[in-house]
N, C-alpha and C positions, 0 to 999 in steps of 0.2 A: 467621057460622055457615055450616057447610056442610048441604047439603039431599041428599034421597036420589032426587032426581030429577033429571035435569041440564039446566040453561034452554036452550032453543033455539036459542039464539045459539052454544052450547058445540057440540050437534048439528050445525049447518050448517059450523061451524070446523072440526070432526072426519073431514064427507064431506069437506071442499076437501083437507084434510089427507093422506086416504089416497089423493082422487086425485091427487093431486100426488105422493108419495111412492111411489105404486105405478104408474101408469100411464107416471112420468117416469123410469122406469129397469127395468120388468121386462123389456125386450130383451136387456137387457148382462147380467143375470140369466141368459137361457136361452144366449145367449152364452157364457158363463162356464162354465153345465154342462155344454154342449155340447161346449166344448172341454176338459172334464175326461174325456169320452168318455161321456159322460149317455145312454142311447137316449131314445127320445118319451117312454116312460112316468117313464123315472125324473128327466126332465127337469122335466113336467109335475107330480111329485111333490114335485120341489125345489122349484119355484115354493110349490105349494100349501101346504108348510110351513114354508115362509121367512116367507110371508104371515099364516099362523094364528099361528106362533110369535110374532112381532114385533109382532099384534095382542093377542095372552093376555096378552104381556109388560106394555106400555102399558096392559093393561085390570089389572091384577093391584098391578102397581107405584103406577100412581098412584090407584088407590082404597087403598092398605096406605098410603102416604105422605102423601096429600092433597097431589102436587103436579103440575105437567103433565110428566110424563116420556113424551114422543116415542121410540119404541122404531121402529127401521129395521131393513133387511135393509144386509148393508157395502155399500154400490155400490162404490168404491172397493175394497174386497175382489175383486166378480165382478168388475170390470174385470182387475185382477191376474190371475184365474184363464183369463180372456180370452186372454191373450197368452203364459200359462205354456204348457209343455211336461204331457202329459195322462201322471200314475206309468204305470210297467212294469205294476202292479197293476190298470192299470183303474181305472175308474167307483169299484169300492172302495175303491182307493187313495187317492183323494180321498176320499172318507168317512172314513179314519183319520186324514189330514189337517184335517179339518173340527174331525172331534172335539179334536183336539192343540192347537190355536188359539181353541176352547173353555173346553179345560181353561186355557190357560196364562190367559187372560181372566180365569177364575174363581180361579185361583192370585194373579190379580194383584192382585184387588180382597183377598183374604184375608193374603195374605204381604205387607208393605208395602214390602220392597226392590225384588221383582220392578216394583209398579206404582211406586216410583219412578225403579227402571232403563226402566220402557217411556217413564216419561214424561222422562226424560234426554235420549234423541235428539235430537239437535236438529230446531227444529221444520224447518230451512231443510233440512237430508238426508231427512226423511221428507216434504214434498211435494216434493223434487226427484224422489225415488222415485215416486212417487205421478203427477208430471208424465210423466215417462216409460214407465210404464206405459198412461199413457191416449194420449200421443202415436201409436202406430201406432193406435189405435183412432178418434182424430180424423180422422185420415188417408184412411180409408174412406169418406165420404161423397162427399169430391171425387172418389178413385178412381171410385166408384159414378155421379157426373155425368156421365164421358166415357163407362161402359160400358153403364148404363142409364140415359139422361137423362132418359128420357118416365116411368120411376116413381122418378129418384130425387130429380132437381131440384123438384117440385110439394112433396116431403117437405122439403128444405131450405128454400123459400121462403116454404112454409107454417110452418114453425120461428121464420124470419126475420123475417116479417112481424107473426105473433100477439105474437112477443117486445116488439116496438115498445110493445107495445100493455099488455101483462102480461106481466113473465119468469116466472111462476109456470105460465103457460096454455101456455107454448112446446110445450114436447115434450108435453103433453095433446093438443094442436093438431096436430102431427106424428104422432102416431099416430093422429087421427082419417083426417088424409090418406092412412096409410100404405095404412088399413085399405080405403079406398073404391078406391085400388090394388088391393090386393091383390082383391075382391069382382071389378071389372072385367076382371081379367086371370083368373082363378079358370075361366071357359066353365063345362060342365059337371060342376068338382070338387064335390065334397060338403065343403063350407070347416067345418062343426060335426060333432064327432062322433055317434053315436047316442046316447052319454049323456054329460049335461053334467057329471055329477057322479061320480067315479074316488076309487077305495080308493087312499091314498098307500104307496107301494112302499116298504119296507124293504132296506137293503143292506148285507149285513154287512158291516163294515170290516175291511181290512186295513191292516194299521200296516207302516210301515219307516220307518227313519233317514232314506232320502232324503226322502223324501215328508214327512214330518216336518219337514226343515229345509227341503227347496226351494220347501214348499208351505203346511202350515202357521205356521209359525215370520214370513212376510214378513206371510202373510194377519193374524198377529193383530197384529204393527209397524204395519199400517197401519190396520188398524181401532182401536187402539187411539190411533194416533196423529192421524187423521181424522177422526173417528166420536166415541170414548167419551168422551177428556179435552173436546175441543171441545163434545161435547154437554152436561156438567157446566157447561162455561164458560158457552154463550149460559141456561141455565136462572138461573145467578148474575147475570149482566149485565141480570136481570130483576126480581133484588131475592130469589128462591128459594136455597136454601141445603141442597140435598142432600149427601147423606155418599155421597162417590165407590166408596170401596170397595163396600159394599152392592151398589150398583147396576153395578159394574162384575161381580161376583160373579156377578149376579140374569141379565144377560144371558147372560154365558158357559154360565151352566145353561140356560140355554134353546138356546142351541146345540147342547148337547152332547145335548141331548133330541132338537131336528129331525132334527140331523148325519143317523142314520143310514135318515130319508128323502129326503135328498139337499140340504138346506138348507146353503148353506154358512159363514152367521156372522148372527148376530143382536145390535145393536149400539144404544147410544144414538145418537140422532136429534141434529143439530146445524139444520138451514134451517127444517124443521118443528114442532122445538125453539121455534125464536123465533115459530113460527104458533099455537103454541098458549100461549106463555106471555107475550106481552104485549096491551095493552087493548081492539088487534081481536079477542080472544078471547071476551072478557067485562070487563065493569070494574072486575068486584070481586075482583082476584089471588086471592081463596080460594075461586073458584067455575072457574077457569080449569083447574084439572087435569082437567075433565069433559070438555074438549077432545080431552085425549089420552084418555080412556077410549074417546070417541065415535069417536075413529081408529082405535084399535084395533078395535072392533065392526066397520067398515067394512071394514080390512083384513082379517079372518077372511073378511068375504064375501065378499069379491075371490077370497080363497084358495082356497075352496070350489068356487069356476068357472076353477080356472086351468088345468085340461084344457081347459077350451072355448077359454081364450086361446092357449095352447098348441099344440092343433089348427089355429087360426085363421092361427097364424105359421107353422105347417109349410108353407105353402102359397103363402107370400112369399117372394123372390129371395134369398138368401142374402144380397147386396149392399143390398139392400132394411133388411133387418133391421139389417144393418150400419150403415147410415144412421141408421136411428132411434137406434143404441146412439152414435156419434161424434155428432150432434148435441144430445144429451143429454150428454155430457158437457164437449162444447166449456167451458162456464161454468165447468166443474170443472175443470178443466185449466187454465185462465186464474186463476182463482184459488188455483191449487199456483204455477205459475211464478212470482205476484205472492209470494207467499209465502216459494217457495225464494229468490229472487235479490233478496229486502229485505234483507239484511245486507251489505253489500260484502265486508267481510273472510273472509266462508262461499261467496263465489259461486264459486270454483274448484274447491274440493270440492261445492256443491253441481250443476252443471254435470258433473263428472263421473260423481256418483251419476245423475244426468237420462241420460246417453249411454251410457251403459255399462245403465244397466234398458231404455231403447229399443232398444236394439240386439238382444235376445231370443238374446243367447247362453246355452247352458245346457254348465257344464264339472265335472267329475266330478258329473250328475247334480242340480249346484245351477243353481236358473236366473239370470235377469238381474237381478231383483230382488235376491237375496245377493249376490250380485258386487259392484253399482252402490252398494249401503248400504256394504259393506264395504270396498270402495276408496275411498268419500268419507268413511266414519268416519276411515281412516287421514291421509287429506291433512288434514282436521278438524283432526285431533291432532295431526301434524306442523306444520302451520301454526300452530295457536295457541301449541305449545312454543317455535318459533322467534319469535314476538312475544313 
């Protein structure tokens, strides 16, 4: 039976859950909107409704379903948006983007072609993509060791060291370091705003074709193929047996809700997935969905104070930040490569999809991502016809 109180065990599962899930990637988040050309406020907006969204979602879903569904922000998304090129449109341009990879999300869980086309790709083209996208982002930290080694190496070794220890505590542990950086070097700034707590900014969106395909269209391939199906996957590999469309549906509407205060994808949860749904959580699998309500709760509060986080990072090294966002996904990135380049007879198209998304070229207006999928879908398919 299930109870209308949720045992303590589910509580403590639920804080380890948001900080892990929010503390080990909101860098690459501000990152992301940053270089979608986000200013402080609408930056700080996107955090804080990425954050509330993705906890309403987890709070909403797994008390309607009674199962633990882990609801995230795409980190693999902001990483993409990372290293993309910022629309002609601005800040709003990316809002109409947001919402378009929203919609198709919600399209996909509803129309059962589209989610069988998303989930066609192969899995070895979509983390090669994925691989390359996060590779210049990896990249940054070493940069960051020769340029600032007194605040960036203590952030990497601090990463290194706690990982030994727990990979779950790493990048928790790295931003603790970041932060005692940043406080030391800070002299007389005012590191906290005068109010901790900020009205989330509204932006209306502007739509185009480009920005549509160069922007939305990769963000929802990758969330979808990162993020939703794999989050389905590890919830099954637990003995849970959710109906994918639904919940594919359920997120995309909540995107399309945050989109336009600057949130840029709200997404099933796959690492946190497996924290709340197996028998560290609790031991009786029909009390374990409390987990993910409990993270949800957690991450709304997180959300609520993400001006104050916000604030906190405006006053960090730009290389600084960079560090925490490449060391936080180093694990990610090692886990697309193992991914893409498991099949021998996919690793030349997948290899090329990987160098061609690294490489950040952007040609009529599409960037590296369309390119790198599109030129490894075709060798894909010319290779396999010739076998």
């Amino acid at each position: 039976m299930t109870r209308a109180i949720p045992p303590m065990q589910t509580v403590s599962t639920g804080l380890v859950v948001a900080i892990v899930g929010f503390f080990s990637s909101f860098p690459i988040v501000l990152q992301g909107l940053n270089a979608m050309g986000a200013s402080a406020q609408e930056a700080a907006s996107g955090l804080m409704s990425a954050a509330i969204a993705m906890g309403l979602a987890a709070i909403v879903l797994s008390l309607l379903h009674k199962l633990p569904i882990s609801v995230a922000w795409s980190t693999p998304g902001v990483a993409l948006l990372a290293v993309s090129a910022a629309p002609v449109e601005g800040f709003s341009g990316a809002i109409g983007a947001f919402l378009c990879a929203g919609a198709l999300t919600v399209l996909a869980g509803l129309w059962k072609p589209l989610g069988r086309l998303a989930a066609a790709i192969p899995i070895t083209l979509a983390q090669a993509m994925l691989a390359g996208v996060l590779l210049p982002l990896c990249l940054v930290p070493f940069k960051a060791a020769v340029e600032i080694p007194w605040q960036a190496l203590p952030v990497i070794l601090t990463w290194f060291v706690a990982g030994r220890f727990n990979r779950l505590v790493a990048v928790p542990a790295a931003v603790v370091a970041a932060a005692i950086i940043v406080s030391l070097n800070a002299g007389d700034a005012q590191l906290m705003p005068d109010r901790l707590i900020a009205a989330p900014v509204w932006t209306m969106p502007t739509f185009s074709v480009a920005s549509a395909i160069g922007i939305g269209v990769p963000l929802f391939i990758v969330t979808m193929a990162t993020q939703n199906i794999p989050g389905v996957a590890v919830m099954r590999s637990f003995g849970f047996d959710p109906v994918p469309g639904r919940l594919f549906s359920s997120v995309g509407g909540a995107s399309m809700l945050s989109a336009p205060f600057g949130a840029p994808a709200t997404c099933l949860a796959a690492i946190t997935a497996a924290m709340c749904s197996n028998e560290d959580s609790h031991p009786d699998p029909a009390q374990r969905y409390w987990s993910a309500v409990m993270g949800g709760v957690f991450y709304c509060l997180f959300g609520v104070f993400a001006v104050a986080i916000t604030s906190f990072a405006a006053h960090a090294n730009p290389l600084l930040m960079g560090t925490l966002a490449g060391v936080a996904l180093i694990g990610v990135m090692a886990n697309s490569l193992h991914a893409a380049l498991d099949v021998p007879a996919e690793r030349e198209a997948a290899i090329l999809t990987l160098v061609i998304t690294a490489s950040g070229i952007t040609v009529f207006g599409l960037g590296a991502a369309v390119w790198g999928l599109l030129a490894g879908g075709i060798v894909y398919v010319v290779t396999n016809k010739v076998r």
